[in-house]
DRENDO-1510 file (C-alpha; in Angstrom, 1 decimal, always signed):
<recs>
REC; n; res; u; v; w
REC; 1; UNK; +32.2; +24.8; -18.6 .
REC; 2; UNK; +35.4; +23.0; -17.7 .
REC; 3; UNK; +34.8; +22.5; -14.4 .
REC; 4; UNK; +33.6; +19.1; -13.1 .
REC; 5; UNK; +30.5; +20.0; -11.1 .
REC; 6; UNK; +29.8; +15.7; -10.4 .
REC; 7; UNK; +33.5; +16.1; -8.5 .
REC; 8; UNK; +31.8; +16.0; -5.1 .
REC; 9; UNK; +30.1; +13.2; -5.7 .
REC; 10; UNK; +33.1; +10.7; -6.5 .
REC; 11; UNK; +34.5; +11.4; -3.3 .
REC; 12; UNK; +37.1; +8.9; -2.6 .
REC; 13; UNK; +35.8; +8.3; +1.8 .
REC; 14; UNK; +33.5; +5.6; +2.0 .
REC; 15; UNK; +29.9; +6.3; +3.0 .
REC; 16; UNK; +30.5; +6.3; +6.9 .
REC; 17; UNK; +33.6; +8.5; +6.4 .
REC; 18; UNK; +31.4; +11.2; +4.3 .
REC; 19; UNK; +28.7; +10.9; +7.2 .
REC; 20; UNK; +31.3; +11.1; +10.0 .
REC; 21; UNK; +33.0; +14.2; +8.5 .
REC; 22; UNK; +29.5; +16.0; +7.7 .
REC; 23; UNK; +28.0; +15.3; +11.7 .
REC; 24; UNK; +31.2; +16.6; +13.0 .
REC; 25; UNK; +30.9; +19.4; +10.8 .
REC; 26; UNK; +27.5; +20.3; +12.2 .
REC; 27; UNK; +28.5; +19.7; +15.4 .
REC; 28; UNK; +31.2; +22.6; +15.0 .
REC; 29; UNK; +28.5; +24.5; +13.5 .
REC; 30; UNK; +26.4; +23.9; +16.4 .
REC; 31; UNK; +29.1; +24.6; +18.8 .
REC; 32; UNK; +29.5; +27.7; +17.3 .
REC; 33; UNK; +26.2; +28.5; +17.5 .
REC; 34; UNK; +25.6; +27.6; +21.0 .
REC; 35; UNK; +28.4; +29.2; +22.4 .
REC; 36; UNK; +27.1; +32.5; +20.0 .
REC; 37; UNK; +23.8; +32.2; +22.2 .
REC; 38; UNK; +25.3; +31.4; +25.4 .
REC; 39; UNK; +27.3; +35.1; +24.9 .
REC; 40; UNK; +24.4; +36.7; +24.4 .
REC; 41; UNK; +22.2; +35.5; +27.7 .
REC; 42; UNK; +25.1; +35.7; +29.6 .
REC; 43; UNK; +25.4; +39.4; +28.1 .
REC; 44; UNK; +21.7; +39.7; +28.9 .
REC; 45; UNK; +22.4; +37.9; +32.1 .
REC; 46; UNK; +24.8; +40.9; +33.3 .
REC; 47; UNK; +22.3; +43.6; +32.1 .
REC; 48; UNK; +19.5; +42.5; +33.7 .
REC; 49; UNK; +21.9; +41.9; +36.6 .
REC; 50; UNK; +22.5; +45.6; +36.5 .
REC; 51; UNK; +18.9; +46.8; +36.2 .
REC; 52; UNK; +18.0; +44.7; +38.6 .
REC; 53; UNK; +20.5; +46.2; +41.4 .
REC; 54; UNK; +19.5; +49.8; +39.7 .
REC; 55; UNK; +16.1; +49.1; +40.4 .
REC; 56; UNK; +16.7; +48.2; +43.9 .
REC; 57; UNK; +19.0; +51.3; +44.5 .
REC; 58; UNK; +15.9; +53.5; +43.1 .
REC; 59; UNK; +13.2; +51.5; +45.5 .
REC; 60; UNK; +15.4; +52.2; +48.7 .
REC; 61; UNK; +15.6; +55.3; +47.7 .
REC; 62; UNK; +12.0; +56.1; +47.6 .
REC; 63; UNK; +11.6; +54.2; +50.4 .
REC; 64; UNK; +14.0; +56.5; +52.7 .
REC; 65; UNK; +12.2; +59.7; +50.6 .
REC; 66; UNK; +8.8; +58.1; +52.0 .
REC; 67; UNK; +10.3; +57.6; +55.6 .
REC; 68; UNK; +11.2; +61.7; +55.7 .
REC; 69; UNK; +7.8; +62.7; +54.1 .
REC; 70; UNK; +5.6; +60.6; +55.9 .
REC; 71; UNK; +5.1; +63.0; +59.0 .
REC; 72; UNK; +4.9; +65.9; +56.7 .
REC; 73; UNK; +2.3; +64.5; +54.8 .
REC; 74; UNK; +0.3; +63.3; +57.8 .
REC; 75; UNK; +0.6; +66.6; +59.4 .
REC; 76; UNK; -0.9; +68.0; +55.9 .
REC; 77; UNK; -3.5; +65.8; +56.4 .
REC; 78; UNK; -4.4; +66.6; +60.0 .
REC; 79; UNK; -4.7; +70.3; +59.1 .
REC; 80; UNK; -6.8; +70.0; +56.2 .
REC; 81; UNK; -9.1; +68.1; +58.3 .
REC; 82; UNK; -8.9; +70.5; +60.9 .
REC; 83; UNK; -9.5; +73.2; +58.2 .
REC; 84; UNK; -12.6; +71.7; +56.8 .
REC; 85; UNK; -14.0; +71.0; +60.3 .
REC; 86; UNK; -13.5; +74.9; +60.8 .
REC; 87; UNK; -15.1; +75.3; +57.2 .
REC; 88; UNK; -17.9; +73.4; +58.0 .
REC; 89; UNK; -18.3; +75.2; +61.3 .
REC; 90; UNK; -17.9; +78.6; +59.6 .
REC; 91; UNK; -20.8; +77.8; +56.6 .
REC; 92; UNK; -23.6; +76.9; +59.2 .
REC; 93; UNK; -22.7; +80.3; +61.1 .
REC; 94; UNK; -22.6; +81.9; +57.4 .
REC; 95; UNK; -26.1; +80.3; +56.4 .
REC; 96; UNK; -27.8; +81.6; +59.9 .
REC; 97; UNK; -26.8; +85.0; +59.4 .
REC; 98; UNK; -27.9; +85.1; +56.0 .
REC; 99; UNK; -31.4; +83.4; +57.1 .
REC; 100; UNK; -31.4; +86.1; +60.4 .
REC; 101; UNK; -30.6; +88.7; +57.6 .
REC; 102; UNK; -33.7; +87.9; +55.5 .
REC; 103; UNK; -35.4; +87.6; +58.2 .
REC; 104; UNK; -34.7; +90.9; +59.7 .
REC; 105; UNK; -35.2; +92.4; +55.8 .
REC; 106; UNK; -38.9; +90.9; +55.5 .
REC; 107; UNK; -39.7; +91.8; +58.7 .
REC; 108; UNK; -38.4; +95.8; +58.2 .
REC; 109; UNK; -40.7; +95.3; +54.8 .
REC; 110; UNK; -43.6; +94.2; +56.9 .
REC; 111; UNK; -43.2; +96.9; +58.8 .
REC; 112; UNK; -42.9; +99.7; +56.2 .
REC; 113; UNK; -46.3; +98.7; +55.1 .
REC; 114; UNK; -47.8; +98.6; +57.8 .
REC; 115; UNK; -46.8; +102.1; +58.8 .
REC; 116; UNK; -49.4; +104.8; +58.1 .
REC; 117; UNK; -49.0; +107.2; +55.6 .
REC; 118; UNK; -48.0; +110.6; +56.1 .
</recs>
């Protein structure tokens, strides 16, 4: 326990000195923060920078994709309406014939019964 732990506090500066030295001291350590955090949102500056121009690379893209499909795609479309126009068309024919096809059926039945025996 030799050492003199009450050495700090006969420190030979006057008051103004001692409070002088310890704001410039922060001020360094501020500094040295700041300029820590300005690094890093410049750094996050540059790579947002860079998603950003990625991002835009990616949406032209699509876009000029979206260009060449487009007439495809609306050709698709036209046919499949076409088609289910022409399925539409082809069910009502379907649903007659099956109704003339009953029909016929019962009236063959009738007919039968009504034929004498022999």
């Amino acid at each position: 326990m030799s050492e003199d732990r009450t050495r700090d506090l006969h420190d030979n500066r006057s008051f103004e000195e001692r409070v002088l030295a310890e704001l410039s001291a922060m001020r360094t350590d501020f500094n040295n923060r700041f300029d820590t955090l300005d690094n890093r949102l410049t750094s996050l500056e540059n790579r947002f920078s860079t998603f950003e121009s990625r991002l835009n690379s990616l949406e032209d893209k699509v876009d000029a994709r979206m260009r060449e499909t487009r007439p495809i795609w609306e050709g698709v479309q036209q046919r499949l309406t076409e088609i289910e126009v022409a399925l539409k068309e082809f069910n009502r024919h379907l649903k007659t014939l099956i109704n003339d096809s009953f029909k016929l059926r019962a009236r063959v039945e009738e007919l039968e019964d009504n034929q004498p025996a022999a």
